[in-house]
VEXFI-175480 format. One record per residue (C-alpha): x, y, z; residue number from 1. Coordinates in steps of 0.05 Angstrom, whole numbers. Layout:
<site xx="X" yy="Y" zz="Z" pos="NUM"/>
...
//
This chain:
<site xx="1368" yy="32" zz="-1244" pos="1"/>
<site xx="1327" yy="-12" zz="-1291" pos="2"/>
<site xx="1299" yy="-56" zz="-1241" pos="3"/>
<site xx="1257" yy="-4" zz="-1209" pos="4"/>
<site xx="1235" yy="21" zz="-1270" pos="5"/>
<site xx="1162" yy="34" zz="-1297" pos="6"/>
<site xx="1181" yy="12" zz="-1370" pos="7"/>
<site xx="1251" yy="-6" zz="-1368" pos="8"/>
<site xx="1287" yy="51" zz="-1408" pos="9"/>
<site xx="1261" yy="110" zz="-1370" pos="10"/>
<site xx="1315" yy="148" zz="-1314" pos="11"/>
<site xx="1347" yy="209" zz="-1290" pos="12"/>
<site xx="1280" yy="255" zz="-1278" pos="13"/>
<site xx="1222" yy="215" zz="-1307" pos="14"/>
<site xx="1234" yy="165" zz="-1263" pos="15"/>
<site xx="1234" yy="219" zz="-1202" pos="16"/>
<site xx="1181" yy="245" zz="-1223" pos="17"/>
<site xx="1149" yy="173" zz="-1233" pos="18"/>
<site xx="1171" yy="160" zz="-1152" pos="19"/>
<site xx="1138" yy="217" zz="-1131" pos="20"/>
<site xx="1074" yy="206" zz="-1153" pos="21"/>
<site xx="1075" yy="130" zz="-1136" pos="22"/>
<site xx="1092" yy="160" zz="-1056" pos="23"/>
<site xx="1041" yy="203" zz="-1065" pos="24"/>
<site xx="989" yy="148" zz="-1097" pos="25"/>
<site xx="1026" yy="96" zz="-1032" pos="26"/>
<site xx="994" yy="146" zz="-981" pos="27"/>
<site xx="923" yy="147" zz="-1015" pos="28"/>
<site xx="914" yy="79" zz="-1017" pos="29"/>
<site xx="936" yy="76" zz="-938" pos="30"/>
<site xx="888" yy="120" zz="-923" pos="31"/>
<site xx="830" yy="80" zz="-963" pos="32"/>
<site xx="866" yy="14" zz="-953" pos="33"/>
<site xx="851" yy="3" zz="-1019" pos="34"/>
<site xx="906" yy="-18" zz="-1083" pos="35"/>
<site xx="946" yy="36" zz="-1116" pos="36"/>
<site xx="922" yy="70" zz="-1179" pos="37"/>
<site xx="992" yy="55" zz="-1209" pos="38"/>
<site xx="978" yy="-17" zz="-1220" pos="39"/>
<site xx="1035" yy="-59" zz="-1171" pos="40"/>
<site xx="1068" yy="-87" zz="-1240" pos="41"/>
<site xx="1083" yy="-12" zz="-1267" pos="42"/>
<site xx="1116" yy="-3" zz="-1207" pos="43"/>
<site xx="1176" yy="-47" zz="-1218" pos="44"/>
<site xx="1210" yy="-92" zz="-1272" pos="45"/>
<site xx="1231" yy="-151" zz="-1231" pos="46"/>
<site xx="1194" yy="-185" zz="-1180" pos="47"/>
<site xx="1204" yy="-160" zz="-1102" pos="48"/>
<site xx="1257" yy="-214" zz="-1089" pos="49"/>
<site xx="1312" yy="-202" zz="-1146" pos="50"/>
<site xx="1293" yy="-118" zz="-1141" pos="51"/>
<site xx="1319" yy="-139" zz="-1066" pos="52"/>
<site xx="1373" yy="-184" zz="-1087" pos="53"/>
<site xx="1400" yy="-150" zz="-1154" pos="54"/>
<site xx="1393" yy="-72" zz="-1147" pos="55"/>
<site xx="1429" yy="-42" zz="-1089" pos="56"/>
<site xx="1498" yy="-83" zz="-1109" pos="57"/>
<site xx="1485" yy="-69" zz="-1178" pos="58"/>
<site xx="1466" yy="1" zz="-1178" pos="59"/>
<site xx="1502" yy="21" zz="-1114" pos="60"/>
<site xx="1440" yy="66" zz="-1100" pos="61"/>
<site xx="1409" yy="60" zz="-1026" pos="62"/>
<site xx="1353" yy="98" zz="-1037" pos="63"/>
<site xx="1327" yy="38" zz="-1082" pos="64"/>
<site xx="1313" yy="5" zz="-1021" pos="65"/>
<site xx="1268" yy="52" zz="-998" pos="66"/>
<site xx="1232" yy="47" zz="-1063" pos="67"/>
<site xx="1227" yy="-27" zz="-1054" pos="68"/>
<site xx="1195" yy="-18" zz="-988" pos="69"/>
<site xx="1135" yy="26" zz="-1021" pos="70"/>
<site xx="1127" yy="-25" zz="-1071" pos="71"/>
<site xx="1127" yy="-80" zz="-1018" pos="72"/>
<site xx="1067" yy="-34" zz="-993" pos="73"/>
<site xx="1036" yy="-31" zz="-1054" pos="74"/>
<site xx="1044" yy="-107" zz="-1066" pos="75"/>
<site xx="1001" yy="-117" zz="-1007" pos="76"/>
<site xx="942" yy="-71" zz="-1012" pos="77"/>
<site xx="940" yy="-106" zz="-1078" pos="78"/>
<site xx="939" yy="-173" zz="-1046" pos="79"/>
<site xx="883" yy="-154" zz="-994" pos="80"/>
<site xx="844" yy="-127" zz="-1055" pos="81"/>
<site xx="849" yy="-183" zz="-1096" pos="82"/>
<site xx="816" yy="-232" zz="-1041" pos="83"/>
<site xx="781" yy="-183" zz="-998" pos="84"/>
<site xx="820" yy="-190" zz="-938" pos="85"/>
<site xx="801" yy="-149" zz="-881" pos="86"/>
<site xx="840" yy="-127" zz="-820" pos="87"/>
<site xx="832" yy="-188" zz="-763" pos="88"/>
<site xx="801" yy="-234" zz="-828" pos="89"/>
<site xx="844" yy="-288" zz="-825" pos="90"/>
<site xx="844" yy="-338" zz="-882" pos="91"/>
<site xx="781" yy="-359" zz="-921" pos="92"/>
<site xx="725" yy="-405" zz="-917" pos="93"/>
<site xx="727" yy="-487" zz="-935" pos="94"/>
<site xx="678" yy="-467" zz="-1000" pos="95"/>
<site xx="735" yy="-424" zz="-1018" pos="96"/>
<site xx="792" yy="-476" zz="-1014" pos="97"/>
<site xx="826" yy="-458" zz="-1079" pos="98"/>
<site xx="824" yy="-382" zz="-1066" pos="99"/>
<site xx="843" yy="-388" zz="-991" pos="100"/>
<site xx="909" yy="-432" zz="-1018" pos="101"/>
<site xx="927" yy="-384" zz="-1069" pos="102"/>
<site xx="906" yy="-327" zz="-1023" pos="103"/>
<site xx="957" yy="-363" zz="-973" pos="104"/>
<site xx="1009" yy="-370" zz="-1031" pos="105"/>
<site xx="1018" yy="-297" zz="-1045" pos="106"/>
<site xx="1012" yy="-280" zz="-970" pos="107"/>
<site xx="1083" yy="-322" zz="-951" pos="108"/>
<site xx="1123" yy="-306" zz="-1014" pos="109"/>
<site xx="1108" yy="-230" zz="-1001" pos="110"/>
<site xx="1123" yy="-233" zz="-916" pos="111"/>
<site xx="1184" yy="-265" zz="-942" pos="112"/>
<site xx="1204" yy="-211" zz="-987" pos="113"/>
<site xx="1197" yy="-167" zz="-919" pos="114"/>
<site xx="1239" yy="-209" zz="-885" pos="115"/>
<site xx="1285" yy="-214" zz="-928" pos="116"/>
<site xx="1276" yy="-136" zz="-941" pos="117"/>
<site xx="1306" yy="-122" zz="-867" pos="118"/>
<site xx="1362" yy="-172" zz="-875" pos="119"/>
<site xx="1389" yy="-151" zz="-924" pos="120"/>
<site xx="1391" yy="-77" zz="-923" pos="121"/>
<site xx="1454" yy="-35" zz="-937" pos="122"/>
<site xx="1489" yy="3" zz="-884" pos="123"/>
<site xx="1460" yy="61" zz="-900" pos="124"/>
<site xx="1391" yy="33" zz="-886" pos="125"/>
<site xx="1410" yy="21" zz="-813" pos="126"/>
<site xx="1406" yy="53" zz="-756" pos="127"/>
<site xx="1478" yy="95" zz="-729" pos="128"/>
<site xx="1434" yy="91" zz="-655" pos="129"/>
<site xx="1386" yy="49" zz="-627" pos="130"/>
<site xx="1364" yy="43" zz="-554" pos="131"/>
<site xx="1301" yy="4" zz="-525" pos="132"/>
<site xx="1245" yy="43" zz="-496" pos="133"/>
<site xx="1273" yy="18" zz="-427" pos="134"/>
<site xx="1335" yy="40" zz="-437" pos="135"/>
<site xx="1314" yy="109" zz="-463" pos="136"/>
<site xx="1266" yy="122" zz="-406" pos="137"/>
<site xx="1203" yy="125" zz="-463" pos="138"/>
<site xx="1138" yy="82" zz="-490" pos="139"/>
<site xx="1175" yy="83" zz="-550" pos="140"/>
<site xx="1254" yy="62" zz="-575" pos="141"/>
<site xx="1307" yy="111" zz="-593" pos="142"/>
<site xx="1319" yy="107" zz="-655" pos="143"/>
<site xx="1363" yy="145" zz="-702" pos="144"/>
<site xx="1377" yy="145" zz="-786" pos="145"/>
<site xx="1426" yy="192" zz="-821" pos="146"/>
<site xx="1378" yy="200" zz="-880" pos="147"/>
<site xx="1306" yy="203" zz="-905" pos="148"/>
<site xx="1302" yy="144" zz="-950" pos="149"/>
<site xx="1321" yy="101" zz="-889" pos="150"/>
<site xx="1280" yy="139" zz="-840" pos="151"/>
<site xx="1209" yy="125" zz="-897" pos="152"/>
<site xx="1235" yy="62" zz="-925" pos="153"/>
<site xx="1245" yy="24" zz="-853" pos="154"/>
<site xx="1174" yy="53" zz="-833" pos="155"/>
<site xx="1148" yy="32" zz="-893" pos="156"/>
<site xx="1174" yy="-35" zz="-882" pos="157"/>
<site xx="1153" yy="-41" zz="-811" pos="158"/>
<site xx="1075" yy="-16" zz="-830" pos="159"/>
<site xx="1080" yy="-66" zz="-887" pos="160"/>
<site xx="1098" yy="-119" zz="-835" pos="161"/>
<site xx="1040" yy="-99" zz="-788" pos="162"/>
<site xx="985" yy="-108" zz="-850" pos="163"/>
<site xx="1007" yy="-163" zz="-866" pos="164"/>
<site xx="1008" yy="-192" zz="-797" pos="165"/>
<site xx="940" yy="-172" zz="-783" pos="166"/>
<site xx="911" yy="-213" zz="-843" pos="167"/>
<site xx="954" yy="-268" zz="-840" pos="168"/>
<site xx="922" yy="-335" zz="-862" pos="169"/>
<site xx="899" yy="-371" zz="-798" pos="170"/>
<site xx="934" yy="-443" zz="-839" pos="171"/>
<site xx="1004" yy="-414" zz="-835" pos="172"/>
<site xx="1049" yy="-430" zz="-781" pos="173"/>
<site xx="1113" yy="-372" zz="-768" pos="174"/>
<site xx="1170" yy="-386" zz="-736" pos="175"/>
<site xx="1206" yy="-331" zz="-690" pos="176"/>
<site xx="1195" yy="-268" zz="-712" pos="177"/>
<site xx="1179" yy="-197" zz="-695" pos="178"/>
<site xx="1100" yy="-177" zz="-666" pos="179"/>
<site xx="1053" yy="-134" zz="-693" pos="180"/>
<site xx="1066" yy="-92" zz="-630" pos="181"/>
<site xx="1141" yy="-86" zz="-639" pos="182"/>
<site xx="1138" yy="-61" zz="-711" pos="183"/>
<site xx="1084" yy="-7" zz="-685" pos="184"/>
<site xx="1132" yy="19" zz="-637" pos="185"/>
<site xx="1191" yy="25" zz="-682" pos="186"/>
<site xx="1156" yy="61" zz="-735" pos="187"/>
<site xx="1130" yy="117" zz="-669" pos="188"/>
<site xx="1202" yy="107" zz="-650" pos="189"/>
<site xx="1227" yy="124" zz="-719" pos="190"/>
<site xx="1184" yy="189" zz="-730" pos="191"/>
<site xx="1201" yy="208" zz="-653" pos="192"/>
<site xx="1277" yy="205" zz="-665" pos="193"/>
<site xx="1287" yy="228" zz="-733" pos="194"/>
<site xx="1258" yy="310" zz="-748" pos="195"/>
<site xx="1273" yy="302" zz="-824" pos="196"/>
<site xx="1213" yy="338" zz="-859" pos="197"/>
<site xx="1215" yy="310" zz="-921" pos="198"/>
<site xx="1212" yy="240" zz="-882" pos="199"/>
<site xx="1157" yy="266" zz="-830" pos="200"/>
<site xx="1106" yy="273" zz="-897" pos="201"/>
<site xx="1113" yy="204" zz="-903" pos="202"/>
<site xx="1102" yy="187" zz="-844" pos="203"/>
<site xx="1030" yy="209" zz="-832" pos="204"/>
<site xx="995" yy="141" zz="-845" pos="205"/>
<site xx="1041" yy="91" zz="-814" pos="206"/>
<site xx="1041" yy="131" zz="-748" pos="207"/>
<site xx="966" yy="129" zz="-750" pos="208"/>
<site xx="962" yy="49" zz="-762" pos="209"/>
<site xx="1017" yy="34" zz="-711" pos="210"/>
<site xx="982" yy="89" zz="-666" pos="211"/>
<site xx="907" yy="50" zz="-669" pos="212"/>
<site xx="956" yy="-6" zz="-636" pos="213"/>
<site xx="973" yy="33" zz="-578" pos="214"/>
<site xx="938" yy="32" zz="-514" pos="215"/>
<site xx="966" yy="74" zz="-455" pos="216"/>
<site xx="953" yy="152" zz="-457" pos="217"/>
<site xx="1025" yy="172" zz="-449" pos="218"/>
<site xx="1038" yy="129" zz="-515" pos="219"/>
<site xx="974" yy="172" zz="-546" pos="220"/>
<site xx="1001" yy="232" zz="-511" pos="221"/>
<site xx="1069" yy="228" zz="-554" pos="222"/>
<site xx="1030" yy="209" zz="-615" pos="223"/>
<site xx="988" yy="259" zz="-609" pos="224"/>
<site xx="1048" yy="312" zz="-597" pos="225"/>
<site xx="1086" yy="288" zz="-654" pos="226"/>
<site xx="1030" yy="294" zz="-708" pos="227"/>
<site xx="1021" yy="365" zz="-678" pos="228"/>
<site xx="1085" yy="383" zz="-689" pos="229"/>
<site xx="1088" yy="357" zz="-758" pos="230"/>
<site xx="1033" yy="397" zz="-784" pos="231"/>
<site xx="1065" yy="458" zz="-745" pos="232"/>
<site xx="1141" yy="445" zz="-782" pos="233"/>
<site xx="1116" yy="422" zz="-846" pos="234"/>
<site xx="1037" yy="450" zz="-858" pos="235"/>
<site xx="1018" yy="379" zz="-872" pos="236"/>
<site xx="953" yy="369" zz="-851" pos="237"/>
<site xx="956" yy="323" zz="-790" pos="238"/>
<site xx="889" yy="336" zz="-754" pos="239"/>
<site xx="845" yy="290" zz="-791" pos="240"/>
<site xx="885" yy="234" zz="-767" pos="241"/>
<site xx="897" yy="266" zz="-693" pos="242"/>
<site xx="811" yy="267" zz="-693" pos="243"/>
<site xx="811" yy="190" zz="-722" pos="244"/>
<site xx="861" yy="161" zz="-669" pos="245"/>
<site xx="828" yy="190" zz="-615" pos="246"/>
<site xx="756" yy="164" zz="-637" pos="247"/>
<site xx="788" yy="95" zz="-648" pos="248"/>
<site xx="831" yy="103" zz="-576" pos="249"/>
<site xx="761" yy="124" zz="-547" pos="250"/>
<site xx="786" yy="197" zz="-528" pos="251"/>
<site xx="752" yy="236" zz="-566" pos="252"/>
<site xx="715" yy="269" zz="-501" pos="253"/>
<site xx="767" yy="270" zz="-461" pos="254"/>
//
């Protein structure tokens, strides 16, 4: 699996152990919305795009995607860092022309790479079930994975999708595609249907940045509930976050 790589001629266990600390470094650098400490060109030997096109049908590997989706993570805190763009900061001033173009540059290749992330994903990336919230009777979709690396790698797709959303440059124009909204509600969806707990530890910070998009208390209700239940399975430490969405959601007396 050279092209996910750190150097190229590393495998087997280094480069497991190399995965688990970039997850690990992926969730600090949610939580401080800051870059990575693994700089976002150790994480990979090939840009976004060819990782997406080349690996899977070369390695056979699934899981790969699920790396590319943390690097496509990584590749945008680094991007926000780089120009200082805030949540709801939308492009950059006329002074800053050159920097608001090149700023604008990065922002479309990488959005594409998430597009093209979720159209091209193996089978065993997709969902065996899905059902609208409607259907299902719920704020949120049904929706069900047979494994953890498509369970993480989806949400981590959908929360890179709704970062990059909310500081998209106010000089691009999109086409169709997906709101901010509906990737918050798949990636609650995701972590509702799916009681993996090697998955659930990864799913800690996306649930809290779809959940600060939420806005009726039975959606906080079920947030709420499923954090709780998290830390109760697992003993990850869900609390902080519980305390921090209900501040943001204004519930904190309630």
């Amino acid at each position: 699996m050279q092209s996910l790589d750190i150097r190229g001629d590393a495998g087997g266990a280094e480069e497991a152990v190399f995965w688990c600390f970039a997850r690990m470094d992926l969730c600090g650098g949610l939580i401080s919305l800051e870059r990575t400490l693994i700089p976002v060109d150790k994480w990979t030997t090939n840009s976004i795009s060819e990782a997406i096109v080349k690996t899977y049908p070369r390695s056979g590997n699934f899981h790969d995607y699920a790396k590319i989706a943390s690097n496509i993570i990584a590749q945008a805190m680094d991007l926000f860092a780089s120009y200082h763009a805030s949540e709801g900061a939308f492009g950059f001033s006329a002074a800053n022309r050159a920097e608001s173009e090149a700023y604008g540059t990065r922002w479309q290749r990488l959005f594409d790479d998430i597009q093209e992330w979720f159209s091209t994903r193996p089978s065993e990336m997709l969902p065996v079930m899905a059902m609208s919230a409607k259907d299902c009777g719920s704020p949120f979709p049904t929706i069900l994975y047979t494994n953890a690396a498509a369970i993480s790698g989806n949400q981590f797709a959908h929360t890179a999708a709704i970062m990059m959303l909310q500081r998209k440059p106010r000089e691009i124009v999109m086409g169709k595609i997906r709101s901010i909204l509906w990737h918050a509600r798949q990636i609650c969806g995701i972590a509702l249907s799916n009681d993996h707990h090697g998955a659930w530890t990864n799913t800690v910070q996306p649930i809290w940045i779809a959940g600060r998009l939420m806005s009726h208390p039975q959606e906080h209700d079920m947030i709420i509930r499923l954090l709780e239940r998290i830390e109760r399975e697992t003993g990850w430490a869900t609390q902080w976050r519980i305390d921090d969405l209900m501040e943001h959601w204004g519930d904190a007396e309630d």
